[in-house]
C-alpha positions as CSV (number, residue, x, y, z in Angstrom):
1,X,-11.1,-16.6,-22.3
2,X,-13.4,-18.1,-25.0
3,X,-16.0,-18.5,-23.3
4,X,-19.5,-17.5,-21.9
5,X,-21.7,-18.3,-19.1
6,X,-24.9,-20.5,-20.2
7,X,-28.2,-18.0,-19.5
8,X,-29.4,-18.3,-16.5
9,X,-26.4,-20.0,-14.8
10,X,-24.7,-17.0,-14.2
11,X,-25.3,-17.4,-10.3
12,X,-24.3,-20.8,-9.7
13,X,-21.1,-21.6,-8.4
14,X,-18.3,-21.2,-10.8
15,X,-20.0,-18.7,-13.0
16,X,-20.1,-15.2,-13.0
17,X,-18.9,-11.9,-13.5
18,X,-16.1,-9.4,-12.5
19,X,-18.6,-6.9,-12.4
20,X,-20.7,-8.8,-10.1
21,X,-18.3,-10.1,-8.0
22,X,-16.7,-6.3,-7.0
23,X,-20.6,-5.2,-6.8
24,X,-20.9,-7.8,-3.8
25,X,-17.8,-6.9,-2.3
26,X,-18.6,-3.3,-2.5
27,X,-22.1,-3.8,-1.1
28,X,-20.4,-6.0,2.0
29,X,-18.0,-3.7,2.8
30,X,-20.3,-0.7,2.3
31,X,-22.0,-1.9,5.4
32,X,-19.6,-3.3,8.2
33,X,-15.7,-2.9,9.6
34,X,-14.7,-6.3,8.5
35,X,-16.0,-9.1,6.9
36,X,-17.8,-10.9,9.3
37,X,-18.9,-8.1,10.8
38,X,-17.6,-5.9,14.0
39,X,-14.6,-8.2,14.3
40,X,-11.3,-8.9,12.4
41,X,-11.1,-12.7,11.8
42,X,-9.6,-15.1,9.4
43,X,-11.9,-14.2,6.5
44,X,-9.9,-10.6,6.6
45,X,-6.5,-11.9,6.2
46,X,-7.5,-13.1,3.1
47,X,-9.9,-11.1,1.8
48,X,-7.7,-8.1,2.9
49,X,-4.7,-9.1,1.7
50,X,-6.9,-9.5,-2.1
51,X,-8.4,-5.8,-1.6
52,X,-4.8,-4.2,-0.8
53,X,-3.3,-5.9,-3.2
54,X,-6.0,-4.8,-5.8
55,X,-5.8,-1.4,-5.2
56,X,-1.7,-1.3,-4.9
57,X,-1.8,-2.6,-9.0
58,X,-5.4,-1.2,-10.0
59,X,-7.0,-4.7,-11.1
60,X,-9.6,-3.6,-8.9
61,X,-11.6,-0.5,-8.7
62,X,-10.1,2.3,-6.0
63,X,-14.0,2.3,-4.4
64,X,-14.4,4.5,-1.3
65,X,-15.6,0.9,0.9
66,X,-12.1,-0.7,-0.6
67,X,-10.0,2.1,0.2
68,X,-11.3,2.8,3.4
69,X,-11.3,-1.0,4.4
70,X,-7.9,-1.2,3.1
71,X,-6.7,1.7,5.4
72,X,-8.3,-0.5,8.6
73,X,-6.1,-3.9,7.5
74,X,-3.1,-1.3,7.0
75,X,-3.1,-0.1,10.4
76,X,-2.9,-3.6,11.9
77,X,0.0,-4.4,14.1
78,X,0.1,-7.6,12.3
79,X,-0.1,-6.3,8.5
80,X,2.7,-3.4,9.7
81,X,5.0,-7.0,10.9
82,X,4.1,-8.3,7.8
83,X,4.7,-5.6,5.8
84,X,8.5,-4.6,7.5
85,X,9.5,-8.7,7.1
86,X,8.6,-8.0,3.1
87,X,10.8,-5.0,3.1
88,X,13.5,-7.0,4.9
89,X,13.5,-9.8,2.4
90,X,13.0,-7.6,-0.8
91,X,16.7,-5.3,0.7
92,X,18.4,-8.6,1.1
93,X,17.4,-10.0,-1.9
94,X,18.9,-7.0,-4.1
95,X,22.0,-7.0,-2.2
């Protein structure tokens, strides 16, 4: 993008890698079922939907703690609703 993180600021907010940032997410998913912890919340819609969505179009890495987090959000009641109303939409928009 033209250009680079300052030395030594590469840990402050707004700065940073891509490296770094799937390294975290890796390491926090590594270690628990869902973001927070033993429970789904908020924090897994959105983080979930960023993970599938990352492995569907390889911008991110197809890790074994993505993949297998992914495959928990998948079988959600809620992402499967989701999921069929996208179908739904996508048949009627094409006709």
């Amino acid at each position: 993008m033209g250009w680079e993180v300052p030395e030594g600021k590469s840990g402050m907010a707004g700065f940073g890698t891509y490296e770094r940032t799937v390294a975290a997410m890796d390491g926090l998913l590594s270690g628990r079922d869902w973001v927070c912890g033993a429970r789904f919340t908020m924090a897994d819609v959105y983080v979930g939907s960023q993970i599938d969505w990352g492995l569907n179009f390889g911008s991110i890495p197809p890790l074994p703690s993505f993949a297998a987090y992914a495959e928990r959000i998948r079988t959600r009641a809620g992402y499967q609703a989701a999921k069929a109303i996208d179908r739904d939409l996508i048949k009627a928009a094409k006709g």
